[in-house]
C-alpha positions in Angstrom: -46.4 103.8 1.9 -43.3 105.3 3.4 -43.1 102.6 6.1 -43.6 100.1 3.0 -40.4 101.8 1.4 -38.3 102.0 4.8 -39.0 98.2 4.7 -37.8 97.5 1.2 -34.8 99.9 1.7 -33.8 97.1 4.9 -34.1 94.1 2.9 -32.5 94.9 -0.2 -29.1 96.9 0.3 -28.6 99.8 -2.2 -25.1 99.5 -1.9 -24.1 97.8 -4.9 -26.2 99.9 -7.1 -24.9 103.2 -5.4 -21.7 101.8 -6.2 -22.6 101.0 -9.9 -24.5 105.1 -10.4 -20.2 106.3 -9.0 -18.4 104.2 -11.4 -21.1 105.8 -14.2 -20.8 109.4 -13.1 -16.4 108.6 -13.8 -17.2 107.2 -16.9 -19.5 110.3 -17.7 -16.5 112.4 -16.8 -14.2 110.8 -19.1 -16.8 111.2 -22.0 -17.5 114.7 -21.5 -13.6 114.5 -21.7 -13.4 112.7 -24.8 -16.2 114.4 -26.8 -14.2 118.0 -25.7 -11.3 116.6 -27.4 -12.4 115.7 -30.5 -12.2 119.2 -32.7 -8.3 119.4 -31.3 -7.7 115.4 -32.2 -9.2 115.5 -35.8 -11.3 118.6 -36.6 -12.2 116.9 -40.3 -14.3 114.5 -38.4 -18.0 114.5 -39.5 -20.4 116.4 -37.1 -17.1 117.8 -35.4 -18.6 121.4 -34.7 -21.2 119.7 -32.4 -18.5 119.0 -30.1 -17.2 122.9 -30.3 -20.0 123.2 -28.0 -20.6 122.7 -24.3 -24.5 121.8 -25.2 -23.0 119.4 -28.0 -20.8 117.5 -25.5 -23.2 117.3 -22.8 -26.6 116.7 -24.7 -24.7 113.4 -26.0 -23.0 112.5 -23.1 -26.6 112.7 -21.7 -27.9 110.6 -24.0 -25.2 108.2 -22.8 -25.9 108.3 -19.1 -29.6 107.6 -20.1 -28.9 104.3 -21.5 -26.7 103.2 -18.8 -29.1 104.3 -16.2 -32.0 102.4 -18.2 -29.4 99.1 -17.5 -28.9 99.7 -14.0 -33.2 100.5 -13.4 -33.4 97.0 -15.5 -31.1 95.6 -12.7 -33.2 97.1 -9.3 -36.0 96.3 -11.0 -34.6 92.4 -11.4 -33.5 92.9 -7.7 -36.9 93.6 -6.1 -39.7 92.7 -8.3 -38.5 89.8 -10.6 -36.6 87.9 -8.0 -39.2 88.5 -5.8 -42.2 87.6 -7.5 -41.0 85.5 -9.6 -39.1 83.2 -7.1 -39.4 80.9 -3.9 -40.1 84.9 -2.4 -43.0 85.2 -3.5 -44.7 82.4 -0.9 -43.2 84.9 1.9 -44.3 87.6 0.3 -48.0 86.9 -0.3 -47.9 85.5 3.2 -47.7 89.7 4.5 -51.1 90.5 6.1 -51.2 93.8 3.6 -51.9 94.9 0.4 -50.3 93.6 -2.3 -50.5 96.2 -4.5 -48.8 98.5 -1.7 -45.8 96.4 -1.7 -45.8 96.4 -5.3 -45.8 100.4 -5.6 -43.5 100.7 -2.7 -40.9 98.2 -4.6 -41.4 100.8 -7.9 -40.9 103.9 -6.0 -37.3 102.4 -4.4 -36.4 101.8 -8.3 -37.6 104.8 -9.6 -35.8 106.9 -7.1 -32.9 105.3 -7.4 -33.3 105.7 -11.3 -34.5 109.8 -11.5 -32.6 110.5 -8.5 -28.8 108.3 -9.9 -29.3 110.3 -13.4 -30.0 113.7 -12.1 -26.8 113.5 -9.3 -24.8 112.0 -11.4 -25.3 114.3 -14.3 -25.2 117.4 -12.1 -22.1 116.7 -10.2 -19.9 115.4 -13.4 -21.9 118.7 -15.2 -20.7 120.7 -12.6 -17.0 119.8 -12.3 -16.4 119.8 -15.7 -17.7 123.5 -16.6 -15.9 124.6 -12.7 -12.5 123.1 -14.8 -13.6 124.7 -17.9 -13.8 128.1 -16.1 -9.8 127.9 -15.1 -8.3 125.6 -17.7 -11.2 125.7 -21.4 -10.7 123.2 -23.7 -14.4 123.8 -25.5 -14.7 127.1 -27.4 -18.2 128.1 -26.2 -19.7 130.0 -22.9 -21.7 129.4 -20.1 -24.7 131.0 -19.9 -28.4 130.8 -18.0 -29.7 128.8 -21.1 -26.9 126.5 -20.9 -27.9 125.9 -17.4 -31.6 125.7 -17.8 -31.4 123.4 -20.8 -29.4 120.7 -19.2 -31.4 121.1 -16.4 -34.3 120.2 -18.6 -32.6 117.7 -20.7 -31.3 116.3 -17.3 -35.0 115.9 -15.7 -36.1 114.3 -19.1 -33.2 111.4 -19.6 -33.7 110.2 -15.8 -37.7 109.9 -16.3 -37.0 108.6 -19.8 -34.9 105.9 -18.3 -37.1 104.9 -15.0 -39.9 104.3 -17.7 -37.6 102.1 -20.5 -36.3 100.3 -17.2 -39.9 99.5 -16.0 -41.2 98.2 -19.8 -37.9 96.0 -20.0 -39.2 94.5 -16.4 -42.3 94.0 -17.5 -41.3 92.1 -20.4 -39.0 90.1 -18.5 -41.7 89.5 -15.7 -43.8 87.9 -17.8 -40.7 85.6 -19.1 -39.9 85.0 -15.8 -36.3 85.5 -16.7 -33.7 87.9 -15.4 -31.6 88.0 -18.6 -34.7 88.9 -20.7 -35.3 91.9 -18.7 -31.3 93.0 -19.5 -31.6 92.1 -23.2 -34.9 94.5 -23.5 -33.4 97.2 -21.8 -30.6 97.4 -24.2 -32.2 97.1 -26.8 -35.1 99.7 -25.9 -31.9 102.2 -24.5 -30.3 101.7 -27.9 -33.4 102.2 -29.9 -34.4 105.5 -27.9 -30.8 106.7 -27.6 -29.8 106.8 -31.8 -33.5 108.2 -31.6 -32.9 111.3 -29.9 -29.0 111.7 -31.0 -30.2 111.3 -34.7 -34.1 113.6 -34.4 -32.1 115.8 -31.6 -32.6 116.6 -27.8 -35.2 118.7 -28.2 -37.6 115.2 -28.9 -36.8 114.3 -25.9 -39.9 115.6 -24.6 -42.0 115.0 -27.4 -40.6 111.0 -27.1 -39.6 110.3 -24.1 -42.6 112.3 -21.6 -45.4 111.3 -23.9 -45.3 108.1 -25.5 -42.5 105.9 -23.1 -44.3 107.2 -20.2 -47.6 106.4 -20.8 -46.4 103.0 -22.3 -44.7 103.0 -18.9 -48.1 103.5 -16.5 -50.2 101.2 -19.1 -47.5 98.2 -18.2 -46.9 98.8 -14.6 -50.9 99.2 -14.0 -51.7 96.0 -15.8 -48.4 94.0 -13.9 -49.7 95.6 -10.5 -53.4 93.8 -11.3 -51.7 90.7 -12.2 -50.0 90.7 -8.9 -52.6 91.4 -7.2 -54.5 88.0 -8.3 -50.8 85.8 -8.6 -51.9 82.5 -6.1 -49.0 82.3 -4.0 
C-alpha cells in the first residue's frame, strides 16, 4: 500500500493544497483575532460572554476550520478520484496490472491525510501562537489550563475526522454525477449543515455527531464506491 501512496504522491503534486491548508491556518489566526475582540468592540452583543473565553473563541473558530477543510478534502478528493475515474484517466488507469481496489484506498488515504493531518497542524500551530501571544500581551479574560489543552486537543482530533468523512460523502455524490462542481456544492452544503449543528447543540456533539453517524455514513459510501470501481469497464 505504501508504494501505492509514494506513487500517488508523484503524480499529483500537493503543493497547491499545502498552499491552500497556509492561507487557512492565516485566516484561522485572524478569527481567533476577531472573536477575542468582540467583548471590547460591543460587549451588548448577544452570546458576547462566549467570546470572554479562550474555549469560546477557539471551539468556534474550530468549527470554522472544519468547514473549510471539508472544501479543500472536496477538492483532493476531485483531484485524484473524480478526475481520475471519471475521465479519459481512467483507460490508463485500469490499464495497471494491480488491484483496483488498492489504488482506490491508496488515493483515499493521500486525501485523508492531507485532510486529518491539514486540520490538526493547522489548528495546533495558529492554537499555539495565539495563547504564546496571550501569555505576554492577553486580550481574553480567561486562563490556560490542562483542560483547556486536552479539550482542544479533543475537539481538534474530532473536526479533522469530521471533515475527511463530509469531504468523502460530498465525492461520492459528485462521483456518481460525474461532476466536479457537484462535489463542491455538497460539501458546502453538508459543512454548513454540520457546522450551525454543532455551534447551535455545542462542541461537546461533536463526538456524538460527527464520530458516529458521519463516519459510518462515511465507510458505507466509500465501501460501496470502492465495489463500484472495482467492476467500472474501462
Amino acid at each position: 500500500m505504501m508504494n501505492f501512496i509514494k506513487l500517488e504522491l508523484k503524480r499529483n503534486k500537493l503543493k497547491t493544497y499545502l498552499l491552500a491548508v497556509i492561507g487557512i491556518m492565516a485566516v484561522t489566526f485572524g478569527f481567533l483575532y476577531l472573536y477575542a475582540a468582540i467583548p471590547y468592540i460591543d460587549s451588548e452583543t448577544d452570546g458576547a460572554e462566549m467570546f470572554s473565553t479562550y474555549m469560546g473563541v477557539m471551539g468556534l473558530t474550530s468549527i470554522i476550520n472544519m468547514a473549510a477543510f471539508c472544501v479543500l478534502s472536496a477538492a483532493v478528493y476531485s483531484r485524484f478520484v473524480i478526475d481520475e475515474y471519471c475521465g479519459k484517466r481512467a483507460i490508463l488507469l485500469f490499464s495497471y496490472p494491480v488491484s483496483r481496489r488498492k489504488v482506490f484506498f491508496s488515493k483515499l488515504a493521500v486525501v485523508n491525510l492531507v485532510t486529518v493531518l491539514g486540520l490538526i497542524a493547522c489548528n495546533t500551530i495558529a492554537f499555539t501562537v495565539f495563547l504564546g501571544i496571550e501569555a505576554v500581551f492577553p486580550l481574553v479574560e480567561d486562563t490556560v489550563s490542562i483542560d483547556l489543552v486536552r479539550e482542544l486537543a479533543i475537539m481538534t482530533l474530532c473536526t479533522s475526522v469530521l471533515a475527511a468523512a463530509i469531504g468523502a460523502i460530498a465525492m461520492s455524490i459528485g462521483f456518481r454525477k460525474k461532476s466536479i462542481p457537484v462535489t463542491f456544492v455538497a460539501a458546502i452544503i453538508l459543512a454548513s449543515v454540520f457546522s450551525s449543528a454543532l455551534g447551535n447543540i455545542g462542541l461537546n456533539a461533536i463526538i456524538g455527531i460527527g464520530i458516529g453517524a458521519v463516519l459510518f455514513g462515511a465507510v458505507i459510501v466509500l465501501a460501496r464506491l470502492s465495489n463500484e470501481i472495482t467492476q467500472m469497464e474501462a
